[in-house]
LUMNU-962301 format. One line per 8 residues: number of its first residue (from 1); their letters; for each residue x, y, z of C-alpha. Coordinates in nm, 4 decimals, padded with zeros to 6 digits. Example, Ala and Ser with C-alpha at 12.3 -4.5 7.8 and 13.67 -1.06 7.14 Angstrom:
% LUMNU-962301
1 = AS = 01.2300 -00.4500 00.7800 ~ 01.3670 -00.1060 00.7140
END
This chain:
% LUMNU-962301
1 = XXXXXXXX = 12.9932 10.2863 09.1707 ~ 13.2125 10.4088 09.4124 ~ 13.1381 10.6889 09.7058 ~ 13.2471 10.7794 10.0445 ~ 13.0334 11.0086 10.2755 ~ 12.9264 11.1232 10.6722 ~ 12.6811 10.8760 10.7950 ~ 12.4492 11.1466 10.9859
9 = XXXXXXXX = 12.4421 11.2883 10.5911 ~ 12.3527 10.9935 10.4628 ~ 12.0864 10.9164 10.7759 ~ 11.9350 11.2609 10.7433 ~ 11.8262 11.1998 10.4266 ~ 11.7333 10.8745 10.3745 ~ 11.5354 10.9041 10.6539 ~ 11.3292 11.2508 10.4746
17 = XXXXXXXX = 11.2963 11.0092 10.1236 ~ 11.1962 10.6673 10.3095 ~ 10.9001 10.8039 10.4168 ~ 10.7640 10.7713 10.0075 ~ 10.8323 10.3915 10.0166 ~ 10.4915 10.1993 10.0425 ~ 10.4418 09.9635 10.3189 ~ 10.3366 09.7298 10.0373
25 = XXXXXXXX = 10.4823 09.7878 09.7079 ~ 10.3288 09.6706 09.4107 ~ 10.5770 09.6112 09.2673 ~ 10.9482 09.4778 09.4245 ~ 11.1557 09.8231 09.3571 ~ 10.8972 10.0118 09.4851 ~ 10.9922 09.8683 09.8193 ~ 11.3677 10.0404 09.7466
33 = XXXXXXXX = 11.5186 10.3503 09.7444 ~ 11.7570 10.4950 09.4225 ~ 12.0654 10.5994 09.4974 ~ 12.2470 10.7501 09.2356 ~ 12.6206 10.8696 09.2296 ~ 12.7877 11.1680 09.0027 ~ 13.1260 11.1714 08.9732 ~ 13.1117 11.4884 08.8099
41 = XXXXXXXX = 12.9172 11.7138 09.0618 ~ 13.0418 11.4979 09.3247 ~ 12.6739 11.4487 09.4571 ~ 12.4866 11.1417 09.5884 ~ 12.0840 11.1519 09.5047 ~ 11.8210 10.9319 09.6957 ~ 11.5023 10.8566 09.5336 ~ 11.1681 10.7170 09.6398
49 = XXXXXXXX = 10.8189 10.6477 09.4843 ~ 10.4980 10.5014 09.5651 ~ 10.3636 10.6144 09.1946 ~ 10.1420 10.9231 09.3861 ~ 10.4612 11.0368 09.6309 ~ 10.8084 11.0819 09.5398 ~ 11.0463 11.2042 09.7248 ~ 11.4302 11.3131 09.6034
57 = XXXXXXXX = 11.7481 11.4363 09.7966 ~ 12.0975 11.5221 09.7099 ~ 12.4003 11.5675 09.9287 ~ 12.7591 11.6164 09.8379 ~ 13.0250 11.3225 09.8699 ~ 13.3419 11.1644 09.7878 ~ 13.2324 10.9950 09.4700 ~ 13.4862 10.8180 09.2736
65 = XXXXXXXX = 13.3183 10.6161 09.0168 ~ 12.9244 10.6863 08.9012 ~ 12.6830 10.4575 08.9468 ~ 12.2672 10.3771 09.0096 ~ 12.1144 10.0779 09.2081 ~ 11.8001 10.0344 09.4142 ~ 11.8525 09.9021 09.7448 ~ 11.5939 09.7757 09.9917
73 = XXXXXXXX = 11.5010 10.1127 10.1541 ~ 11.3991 09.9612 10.5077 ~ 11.7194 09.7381 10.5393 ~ 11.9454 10.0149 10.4294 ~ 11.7450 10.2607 10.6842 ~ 11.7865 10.0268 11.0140 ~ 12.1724 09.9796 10.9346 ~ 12.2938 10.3452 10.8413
81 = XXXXXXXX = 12.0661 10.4828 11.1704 ~ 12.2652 10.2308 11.3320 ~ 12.5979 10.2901 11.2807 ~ 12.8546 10.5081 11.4325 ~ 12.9140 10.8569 11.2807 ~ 13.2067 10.8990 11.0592 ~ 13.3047 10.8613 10.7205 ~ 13.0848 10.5538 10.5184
89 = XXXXXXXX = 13.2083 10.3978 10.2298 ~ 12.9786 10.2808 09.9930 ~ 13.0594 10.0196 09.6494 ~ 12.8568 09.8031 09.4053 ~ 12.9421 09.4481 09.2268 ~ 12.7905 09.2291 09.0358 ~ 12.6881 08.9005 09.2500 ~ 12.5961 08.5722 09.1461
97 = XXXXXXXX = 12.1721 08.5269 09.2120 ~ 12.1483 08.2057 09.4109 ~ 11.8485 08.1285 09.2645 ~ 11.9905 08.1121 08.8638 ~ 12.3361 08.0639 08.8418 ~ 12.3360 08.1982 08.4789 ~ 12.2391 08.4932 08.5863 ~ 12.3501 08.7703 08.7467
105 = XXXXXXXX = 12.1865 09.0264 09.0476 ~ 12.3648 09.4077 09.2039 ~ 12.4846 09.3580 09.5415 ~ 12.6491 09.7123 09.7750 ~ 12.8777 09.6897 10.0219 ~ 12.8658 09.9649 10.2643 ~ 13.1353 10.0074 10.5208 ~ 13.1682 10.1583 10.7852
113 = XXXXXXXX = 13.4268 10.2317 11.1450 ~ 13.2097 09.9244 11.2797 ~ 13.2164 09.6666 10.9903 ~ 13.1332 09.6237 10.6677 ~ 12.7460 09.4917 10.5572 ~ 12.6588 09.3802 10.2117 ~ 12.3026 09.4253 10.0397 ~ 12.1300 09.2706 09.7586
121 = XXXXXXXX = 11.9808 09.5585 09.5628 ~ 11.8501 09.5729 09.2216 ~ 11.8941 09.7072 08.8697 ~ 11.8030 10.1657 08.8622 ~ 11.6846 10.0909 08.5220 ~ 11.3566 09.9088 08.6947 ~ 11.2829 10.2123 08.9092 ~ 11.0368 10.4509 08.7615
129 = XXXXXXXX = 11.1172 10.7877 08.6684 ~ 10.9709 11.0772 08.9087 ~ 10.7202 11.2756 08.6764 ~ 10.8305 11.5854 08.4971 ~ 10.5849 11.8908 08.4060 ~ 10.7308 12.0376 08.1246 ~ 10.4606 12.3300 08.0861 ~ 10.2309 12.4910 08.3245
137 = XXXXXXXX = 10.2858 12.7286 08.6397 ~ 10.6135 12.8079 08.8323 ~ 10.5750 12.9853 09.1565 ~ 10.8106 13.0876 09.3931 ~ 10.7199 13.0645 09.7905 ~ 10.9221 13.1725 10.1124 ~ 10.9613 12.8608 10.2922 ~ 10.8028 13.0784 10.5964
145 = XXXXXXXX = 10.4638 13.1267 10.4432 ~ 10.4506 12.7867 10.3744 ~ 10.5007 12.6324 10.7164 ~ 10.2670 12.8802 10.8626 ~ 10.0407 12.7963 10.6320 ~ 10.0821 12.4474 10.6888 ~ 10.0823 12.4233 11.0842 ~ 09.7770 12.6537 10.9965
153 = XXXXXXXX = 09.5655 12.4102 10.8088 ~ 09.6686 12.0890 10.7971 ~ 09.5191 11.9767 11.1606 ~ 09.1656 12.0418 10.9808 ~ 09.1844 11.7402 10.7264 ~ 08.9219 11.4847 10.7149 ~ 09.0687 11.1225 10.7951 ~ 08.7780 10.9493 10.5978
161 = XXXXXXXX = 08.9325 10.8785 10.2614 ~ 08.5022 10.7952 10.1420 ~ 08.5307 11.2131 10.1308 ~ 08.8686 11.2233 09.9412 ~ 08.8873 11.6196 09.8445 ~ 08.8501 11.6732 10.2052 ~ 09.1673 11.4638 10.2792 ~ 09.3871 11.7667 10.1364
169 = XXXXXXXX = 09.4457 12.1248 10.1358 ~ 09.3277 12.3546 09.9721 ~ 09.5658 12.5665 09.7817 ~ 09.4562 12.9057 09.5919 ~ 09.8202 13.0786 09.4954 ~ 09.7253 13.4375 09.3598 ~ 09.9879 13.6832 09.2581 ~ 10.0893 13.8016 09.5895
177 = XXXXXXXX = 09.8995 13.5837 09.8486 ~ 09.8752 13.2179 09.9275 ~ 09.5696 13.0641 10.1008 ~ 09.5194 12.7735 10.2516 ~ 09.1884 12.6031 10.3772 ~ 09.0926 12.2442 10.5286 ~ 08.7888 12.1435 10.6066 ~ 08.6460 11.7804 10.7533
185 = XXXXXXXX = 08.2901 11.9239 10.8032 ~ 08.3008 12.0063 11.1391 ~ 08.5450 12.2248 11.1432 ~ 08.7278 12.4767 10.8778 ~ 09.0879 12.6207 10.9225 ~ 09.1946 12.8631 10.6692 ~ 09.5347 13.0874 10.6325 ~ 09.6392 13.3914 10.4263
193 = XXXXXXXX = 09.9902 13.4069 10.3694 ~ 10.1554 13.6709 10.1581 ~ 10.4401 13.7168 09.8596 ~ 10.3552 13.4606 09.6529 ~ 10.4899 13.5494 09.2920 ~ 10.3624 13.3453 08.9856 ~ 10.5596 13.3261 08.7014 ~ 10.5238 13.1253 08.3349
201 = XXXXXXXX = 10.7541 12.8731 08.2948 ~ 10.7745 12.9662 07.9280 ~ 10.8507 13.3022 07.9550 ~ 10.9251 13.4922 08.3344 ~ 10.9062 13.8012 08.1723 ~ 10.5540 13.8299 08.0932 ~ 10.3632 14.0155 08.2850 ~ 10.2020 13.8138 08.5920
209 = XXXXXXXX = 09.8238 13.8946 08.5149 ~ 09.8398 13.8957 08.1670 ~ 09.5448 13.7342 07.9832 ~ 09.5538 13.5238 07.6851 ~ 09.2603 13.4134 07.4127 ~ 08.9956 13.4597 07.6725 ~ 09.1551 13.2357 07.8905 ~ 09.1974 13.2370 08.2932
217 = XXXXXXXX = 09.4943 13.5010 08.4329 ~ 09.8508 13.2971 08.5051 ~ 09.8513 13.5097 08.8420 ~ 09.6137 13.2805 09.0082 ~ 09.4937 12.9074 09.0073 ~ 09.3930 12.6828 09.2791 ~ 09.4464 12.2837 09.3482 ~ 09.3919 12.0230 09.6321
225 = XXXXXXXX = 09.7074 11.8779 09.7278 ~ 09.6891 11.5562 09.9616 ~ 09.7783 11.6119 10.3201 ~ 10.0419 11.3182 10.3245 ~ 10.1753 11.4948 10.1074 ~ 10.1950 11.8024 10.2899 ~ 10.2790 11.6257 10.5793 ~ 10.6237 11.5392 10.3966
233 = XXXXXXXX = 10.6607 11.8922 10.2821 ~ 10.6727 12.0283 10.6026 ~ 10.9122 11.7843 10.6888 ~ 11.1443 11.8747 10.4176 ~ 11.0379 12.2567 10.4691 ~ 11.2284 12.2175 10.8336 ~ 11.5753 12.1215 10.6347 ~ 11.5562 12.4441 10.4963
241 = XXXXXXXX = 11.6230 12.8445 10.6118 ~ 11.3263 13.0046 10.6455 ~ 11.4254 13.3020 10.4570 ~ 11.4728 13.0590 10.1687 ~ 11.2203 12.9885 09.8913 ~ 11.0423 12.6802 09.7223 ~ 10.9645 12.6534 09.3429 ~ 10.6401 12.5517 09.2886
249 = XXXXXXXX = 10.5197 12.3709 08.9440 ~ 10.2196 12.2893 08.8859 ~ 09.9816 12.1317 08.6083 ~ 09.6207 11.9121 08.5850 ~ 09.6797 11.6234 08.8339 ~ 10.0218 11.6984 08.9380 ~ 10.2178 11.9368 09.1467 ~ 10.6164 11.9388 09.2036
257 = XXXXXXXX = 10.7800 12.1287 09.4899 ~ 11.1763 12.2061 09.4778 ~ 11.3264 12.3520 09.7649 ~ 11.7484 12.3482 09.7822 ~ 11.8463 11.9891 09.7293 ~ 11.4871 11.8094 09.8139 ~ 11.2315 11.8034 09.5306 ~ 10.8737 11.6308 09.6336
265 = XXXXXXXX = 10.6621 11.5342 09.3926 ~ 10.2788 11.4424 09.4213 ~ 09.9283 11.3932 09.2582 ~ 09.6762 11.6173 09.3377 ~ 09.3427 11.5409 09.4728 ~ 09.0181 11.5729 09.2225 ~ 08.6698 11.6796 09.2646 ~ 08.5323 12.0263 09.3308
273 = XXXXXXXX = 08.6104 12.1458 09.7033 ~ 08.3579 12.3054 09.9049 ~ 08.2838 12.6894 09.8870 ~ 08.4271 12.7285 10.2153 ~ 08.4423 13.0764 10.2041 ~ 08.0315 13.1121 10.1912 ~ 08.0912 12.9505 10.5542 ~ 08.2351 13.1929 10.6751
281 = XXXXXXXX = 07.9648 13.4507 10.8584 ~ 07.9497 13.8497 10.7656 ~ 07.9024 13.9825 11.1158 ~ 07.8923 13.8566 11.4690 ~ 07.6474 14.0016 11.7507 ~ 07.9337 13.8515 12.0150 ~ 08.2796 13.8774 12.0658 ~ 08.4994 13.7555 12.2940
289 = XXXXXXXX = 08.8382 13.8864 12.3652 ~ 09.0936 13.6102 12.5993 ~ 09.4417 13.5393 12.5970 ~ 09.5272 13.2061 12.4326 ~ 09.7357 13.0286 12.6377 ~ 09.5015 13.0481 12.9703 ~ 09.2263 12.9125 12.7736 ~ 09.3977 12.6519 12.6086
297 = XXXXXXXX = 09.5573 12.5041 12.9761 ~ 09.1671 12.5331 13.1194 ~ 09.0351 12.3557 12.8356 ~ 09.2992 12.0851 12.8589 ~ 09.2660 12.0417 13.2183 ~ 08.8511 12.0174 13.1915 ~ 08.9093 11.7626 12.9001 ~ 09.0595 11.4973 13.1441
305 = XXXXXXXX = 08.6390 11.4548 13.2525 ~ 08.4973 11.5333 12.8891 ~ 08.7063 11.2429 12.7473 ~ 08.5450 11.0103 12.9663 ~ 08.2118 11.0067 12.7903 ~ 08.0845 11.2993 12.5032 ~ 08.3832 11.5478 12.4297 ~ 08.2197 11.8070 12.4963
313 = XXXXXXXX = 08.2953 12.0902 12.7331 ~ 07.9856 12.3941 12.8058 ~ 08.1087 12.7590 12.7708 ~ 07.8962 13.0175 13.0094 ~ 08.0050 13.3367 12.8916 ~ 07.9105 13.6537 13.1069 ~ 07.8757 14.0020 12.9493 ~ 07.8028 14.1045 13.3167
321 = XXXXXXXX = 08.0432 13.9407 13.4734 ~ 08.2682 13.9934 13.1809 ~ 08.3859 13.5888 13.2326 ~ 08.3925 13.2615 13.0910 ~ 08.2851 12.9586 13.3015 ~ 08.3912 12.5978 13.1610 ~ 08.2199 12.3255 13.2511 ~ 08.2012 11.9447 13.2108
329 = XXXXXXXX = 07.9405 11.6720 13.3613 ~ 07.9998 11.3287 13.3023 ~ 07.7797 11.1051 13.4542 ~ 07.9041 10.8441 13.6823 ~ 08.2359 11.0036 13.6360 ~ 08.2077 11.3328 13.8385 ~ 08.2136 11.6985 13.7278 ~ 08.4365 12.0263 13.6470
337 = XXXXXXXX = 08.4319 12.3837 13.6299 ~ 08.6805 12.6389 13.5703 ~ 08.6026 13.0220 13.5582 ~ 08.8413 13.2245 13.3418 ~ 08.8085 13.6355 13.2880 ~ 08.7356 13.7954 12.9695 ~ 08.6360 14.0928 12.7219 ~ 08.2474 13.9957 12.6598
345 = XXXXXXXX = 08.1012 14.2200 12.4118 ~ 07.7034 14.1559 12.3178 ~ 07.4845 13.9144 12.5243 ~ 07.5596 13.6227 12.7505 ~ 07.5247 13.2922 12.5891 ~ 07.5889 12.9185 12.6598 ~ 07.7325 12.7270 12.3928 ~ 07.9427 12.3732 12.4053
353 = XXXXXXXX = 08.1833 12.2262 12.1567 ~ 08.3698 11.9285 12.0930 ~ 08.6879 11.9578 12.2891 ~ 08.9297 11.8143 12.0453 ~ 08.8081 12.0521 11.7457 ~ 08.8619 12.3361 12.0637 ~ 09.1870 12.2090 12.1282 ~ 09.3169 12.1604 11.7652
361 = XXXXXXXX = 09.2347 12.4966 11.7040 ~ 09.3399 12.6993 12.0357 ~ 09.7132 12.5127 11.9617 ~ 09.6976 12.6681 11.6060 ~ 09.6257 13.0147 11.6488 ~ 09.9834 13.1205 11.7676 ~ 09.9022 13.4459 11.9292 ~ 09.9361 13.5624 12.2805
369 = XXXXXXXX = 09.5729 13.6662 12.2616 ~ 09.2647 13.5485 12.0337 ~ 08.9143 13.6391 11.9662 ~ 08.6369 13.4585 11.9554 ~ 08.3034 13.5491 11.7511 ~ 07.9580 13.4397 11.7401 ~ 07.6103 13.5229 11.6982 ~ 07.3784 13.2144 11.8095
377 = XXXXXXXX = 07.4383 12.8482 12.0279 ~ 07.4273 12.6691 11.6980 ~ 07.5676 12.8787 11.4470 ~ 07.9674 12.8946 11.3796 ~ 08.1828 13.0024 11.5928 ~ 08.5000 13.1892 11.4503 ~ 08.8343 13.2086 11.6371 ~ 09.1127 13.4298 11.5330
385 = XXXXXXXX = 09.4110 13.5778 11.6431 ~ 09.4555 13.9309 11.7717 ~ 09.7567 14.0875 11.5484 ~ 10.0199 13.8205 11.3667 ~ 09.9215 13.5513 11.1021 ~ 09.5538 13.5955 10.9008 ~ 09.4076 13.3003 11.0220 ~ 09.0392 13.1833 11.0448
393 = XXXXXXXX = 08.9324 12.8739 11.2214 ~ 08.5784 12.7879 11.2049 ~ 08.4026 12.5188 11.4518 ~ 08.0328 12.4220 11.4754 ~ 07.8793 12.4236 11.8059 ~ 07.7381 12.0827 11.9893 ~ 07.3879 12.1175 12.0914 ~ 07.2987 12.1367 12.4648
401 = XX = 07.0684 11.9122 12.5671 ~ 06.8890 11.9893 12.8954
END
């Protein structure tokens, strides 16, 4: 194997497929990233695996001779973000392993304007192939649904892998709208995106909600995808235009996402996730009309005292007054209050909630202005935005203790 290419090409994107090498493989090459060369195309491929995350790019190059080895993706990472940029040169041989002289191990030598650095790697043939889903769903998504539906949702995971469904996102793809919903069980953030087009893999011409032997539509099915996962996605999403679009696959257990010259590849999560929608209340006796950003800096500023001790910061809301007053007392500590004005419709109430949840979800909704809807002091609260993306966050109230 023989290639020559741009080191910020190279860096870019062995820095997007390093992120699927496990801290501690279980295996040797899992600890490595693939990198393939095709004479032919003229294209360089990185690969990496954990066996639940894979992650694969391609960039063009100079490639004069093909050729696969696995190279130690952390070593290879801290020397190409290292080096000047310019042109890399990059060449395999066969090196004698010190510890068996009758046998043989791959070395690379990559070099560069700087110098010249040479890595043991090891044989492609031990990597494991990225899984393949031969039948099943194909959808197509704009890349800009999905990263608003992502920046929408994904804040709202549960951390506590005991309550593993809840570590994901929720993802019901219907034939033209996308949803997304997370939930950690204090708080629930869900999205509507549209133009979402399902297709059959088998046959694109068949009609999108046909139905078959009884069985469920092909224009709609829903999965749990891990939020590392998702994580990565978005990552890869931002290497893309957003008027570009992302092939979806999908079957039981696993779900593939190619976008340009990045394909990720991941299990999904089992279990049955929560009914979230059922959450969700019919009608609201308040509502409270405030522009976003002017909340969002009073919370944050209040916060400084409510992180001392509880988290929690006391809303006073005013139909008379037509006002909000924010308040924090932390014993020992001292005490805040900020008054901010506001469209109160219904009756005055005090209610207090977790400033962190508050936060997450004030930095989410991406409107100038947002409303907020309730009916009691402990019964969900629902913020939304006022024109732009359909989004839904849901937080529980803290009770006030006198």
């Amino acid at each position: 194997m023989k290639l020559a290419c741009k080191q910020s090409e190279l860096n870019t994107n062995l820095s997007l497929v390093s992120r699927a090498v496990p801290s501690r493989p279980t295996h040797p090459v899992l600890g490595n990233v693939l990198l393939q060369a095709d004479a032919k195309n003229q294209r360089v491929s990185l690969t990496a695996f954990d066996l639940s995350l894979g992650l694969q790019t391609s960039f063009n190059a100079n490639v004069e001779a093909d050729g696969a080895i696995t190279i130690p993706a952390k070593l290879f990472s801290d020397i190409v973000s290292r080096l000047p940029e310019g042109d890399i040169t990059l060449e395999d041989s066969l090196a004698e392993a010190e510890s068996d002289a009758d046998s043989e191990s791959l070395s690379i030598t990559l070099t560069s304007t700087s110098g010249q650095y040479t890595m043991r790697g090891m044989n492609s043939d031990d990597f494991p192939e990225l899984p393949q889903i031969e039948d099943g769903m194909v959808v197509k998504l704009p890349v800009e649904a999905l990263i608003e539906g992502l920046r929408g949702s994904l804040f709202a995971t549960s951390a506590d892998e005991t309550k593993q469904v809840l570590t994901g996102v929720h993802l019901m793809v219907q034939a033209d709208s996308l949803e997304f919903a997370a939930t950690d069980g204090h708080r629930l953030a869900v999205v509507e995106t549209l133009n979402a087009k399902p297709t059959s893999e088998e046959d694109e011409d068949q009609p999108s909600d046909e139905t078959q032997s009884g069985e469920e539509t092909t224009s709609s099915f829903e999965l749990t995808v891990p939020a590392r996962t998702l994580r990565e996605l978005e990552r890869m999403l931002g290497l893309s235009d957003s008027s570009d679009t992302v092939a979806l696959q999908f079957e039981v257990g696993q779900i593939i996402f190619q976008g340009g010259n990045h394909r990720l590849t991941s299990r999904t999560l089992e279990g049955q996730y929560p009914a979230y929608r059922q959450l969700i209340p019919g009608q609201f006796q308040r509502q409270v009309a405030i522009p976003r950003r002017q909340l969002l800096s009073a919370v944050e500023r209040i916060a400084v005292l409510a992180d001392q001790k509880n988290n929690i910061v006391k809303f006073d809301i005013d139909a008379q007054g037509q006002t909000i007053d924010l308040t924090v007392e932390t014993q020992d500590v001292g005490s805040a209050r900020e008054s901010l004005p506001a469209q109160v419709t219904g009756d005055s109430i005090e209610i207090a909630f977790n400033v962190k949840y508050l936060i997450d979800g004030l930095k989410a909704l991406s409107t100038s202005d947002i409303q907020l809807q309730m009916n009691a002091a402990n019964t969900p609260v629902i913020l939304t935005p006022l024109g732009g993306l359909k989004m839904t966050y849901l937080i529980m109230p803290v009770q006030i203790r006198d």
